[in-house]
C-alpha positions in Angstrom: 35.3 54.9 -34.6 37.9 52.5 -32.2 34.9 50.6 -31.2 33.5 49.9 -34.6 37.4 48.7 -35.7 37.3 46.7 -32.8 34.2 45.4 -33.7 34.8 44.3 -37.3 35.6 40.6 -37.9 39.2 39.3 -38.1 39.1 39.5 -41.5 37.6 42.8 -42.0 39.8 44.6 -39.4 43.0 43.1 -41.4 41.5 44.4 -44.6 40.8 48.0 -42.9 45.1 47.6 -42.0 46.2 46.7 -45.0 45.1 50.4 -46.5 47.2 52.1 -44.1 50.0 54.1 -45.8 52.4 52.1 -44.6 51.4 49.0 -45.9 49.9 50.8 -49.0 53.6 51.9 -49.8 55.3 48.7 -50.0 52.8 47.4 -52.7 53.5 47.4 -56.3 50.4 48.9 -58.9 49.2 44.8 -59.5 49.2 44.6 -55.5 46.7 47.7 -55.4 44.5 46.8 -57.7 43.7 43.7 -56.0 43.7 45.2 -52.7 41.3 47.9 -54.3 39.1 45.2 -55.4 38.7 43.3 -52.1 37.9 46.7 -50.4 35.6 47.7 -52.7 33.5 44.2 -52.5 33.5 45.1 -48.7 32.3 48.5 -49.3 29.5 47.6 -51.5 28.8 44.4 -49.3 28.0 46.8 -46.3 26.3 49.7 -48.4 23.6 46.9 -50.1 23.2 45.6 -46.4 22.5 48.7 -45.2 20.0 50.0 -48.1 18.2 46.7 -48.1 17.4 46.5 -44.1 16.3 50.5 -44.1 14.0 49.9 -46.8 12.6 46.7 -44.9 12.0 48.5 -41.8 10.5 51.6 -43.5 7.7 49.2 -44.0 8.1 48.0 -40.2 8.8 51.5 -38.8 6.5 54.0 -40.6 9.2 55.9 -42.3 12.6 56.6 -43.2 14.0 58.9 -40.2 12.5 56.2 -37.7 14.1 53.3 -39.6 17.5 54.6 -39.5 18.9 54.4 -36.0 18.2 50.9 -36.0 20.7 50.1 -39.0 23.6 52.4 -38.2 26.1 49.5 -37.6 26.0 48.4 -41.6 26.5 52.3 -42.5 29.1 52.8 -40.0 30.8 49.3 -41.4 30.1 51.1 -45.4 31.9 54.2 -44.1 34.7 52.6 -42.4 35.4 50.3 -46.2 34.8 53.7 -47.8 37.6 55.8 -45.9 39.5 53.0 -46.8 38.7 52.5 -50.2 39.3 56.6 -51.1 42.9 55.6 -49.6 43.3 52.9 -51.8 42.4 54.9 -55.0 45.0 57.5 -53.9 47.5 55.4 -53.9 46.7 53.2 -56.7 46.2 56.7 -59.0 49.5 57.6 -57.8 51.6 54.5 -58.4 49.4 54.5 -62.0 51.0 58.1 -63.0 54.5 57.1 -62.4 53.7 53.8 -63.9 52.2 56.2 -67.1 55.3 58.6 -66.4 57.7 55.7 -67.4 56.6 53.6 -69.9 56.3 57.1 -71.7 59.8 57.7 -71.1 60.7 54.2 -72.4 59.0 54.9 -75.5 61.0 58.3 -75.9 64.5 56.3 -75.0 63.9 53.8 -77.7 62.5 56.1 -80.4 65.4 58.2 -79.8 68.2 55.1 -80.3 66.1 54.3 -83.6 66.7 57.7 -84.9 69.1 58.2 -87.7 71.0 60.9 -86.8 73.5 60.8 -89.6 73.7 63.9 -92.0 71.3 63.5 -95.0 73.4 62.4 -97.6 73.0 64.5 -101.2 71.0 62.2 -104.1 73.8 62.2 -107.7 72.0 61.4 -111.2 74.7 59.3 -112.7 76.0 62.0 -115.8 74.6 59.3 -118.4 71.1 59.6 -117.1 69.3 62.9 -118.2 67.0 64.3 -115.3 63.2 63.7 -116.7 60.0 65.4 -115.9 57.5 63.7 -114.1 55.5 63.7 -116.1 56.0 62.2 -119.6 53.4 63.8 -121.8 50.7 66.5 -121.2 47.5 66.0 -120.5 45.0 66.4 -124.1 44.1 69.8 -124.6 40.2 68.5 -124.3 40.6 66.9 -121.1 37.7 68.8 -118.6 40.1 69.9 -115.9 42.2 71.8 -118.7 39.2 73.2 -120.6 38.4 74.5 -117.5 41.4 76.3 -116.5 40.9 78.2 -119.7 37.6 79.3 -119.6 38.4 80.2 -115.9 41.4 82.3 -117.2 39.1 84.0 -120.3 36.2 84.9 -117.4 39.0 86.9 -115.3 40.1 88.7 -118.3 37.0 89.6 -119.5 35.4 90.3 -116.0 39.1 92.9 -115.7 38.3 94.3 -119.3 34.9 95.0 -118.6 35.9 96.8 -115.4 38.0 99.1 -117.4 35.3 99.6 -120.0 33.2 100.8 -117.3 35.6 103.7 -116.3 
């Protein structure tokens, strides 16, 4: 593993540093998203490499096992971004939750210094003003929904009648 880091290019090797948890810990959630970004480009970079010459030299080789040892610098470079990339998402998962954790706890702060806790305070008629009903008139007693109620009503009587009848 040493000699494929030491083999990387300058700027590969950097990238492979900056997800060490040391670095990963002074970052902010924006900084690990980008940094998630650049070594996921690298990861899939290596991984399309990789798949692309294999199937090439199937063709050359005569099959699959006998075309892989000649390619296993590109999957060692896509394992090396991946190991890197799963730290990445670790942290950037992490840093996402507390980010989740406090925003939710900002929202709880300010609903609760918008709540009215005064006691309810008791609704007076003025005397002069008699309390009406809500409604102001009943409904005609040939409206559908009244007719029927009443048939409904007759039907249980007669349907308790008839039960007694039966006795």
């Amino acid at each position: 593993m040493n000699a494929l880091l030491n083999s990387l290019t300058e700027a590969e090797f950097l990238l492979v540093r900056e997800t060490e948890t040391a670095q990963l810990a002074e970052l902010d959630e924006d900084g690990l998203v980008e940094l998630h970004t650049r070594v996921r480009r690298a990861r899939n970079k290596y991984s399309k490499s990789y798949r692309r010459e294999a199937a090439q030299r199937v063709a050359e080789q005569g099959g699959r096992g006998k075309a892989r040892p000649k390619n296993t610098r590109n999957a060692q470079k896509a394992e090396v971004f991946e190991d890197a990339l799963a730290r990445v998402s670790r942290h950037l998962a992490a840093a996402a939750k507390r980010a989740a954790a406090e925003l939710k706890a900002e929202r709880l702060e300010a609903a609760r210094a918008q709540r009215n806790e005064a006691p309810p305070k008791a609704v007076r008629r003025p005397a002069s003003a008699p309390a009406t009903p809500q409604r102001s008139q009943r409904p005609p007693a040939s409206a559908p929904a009244v007719r029927k109620r009443h048939a409904g009503t007759k039907a249980v009587g007669a349907r308790r009648q008839a039960k007694r009848d039966s006795k």
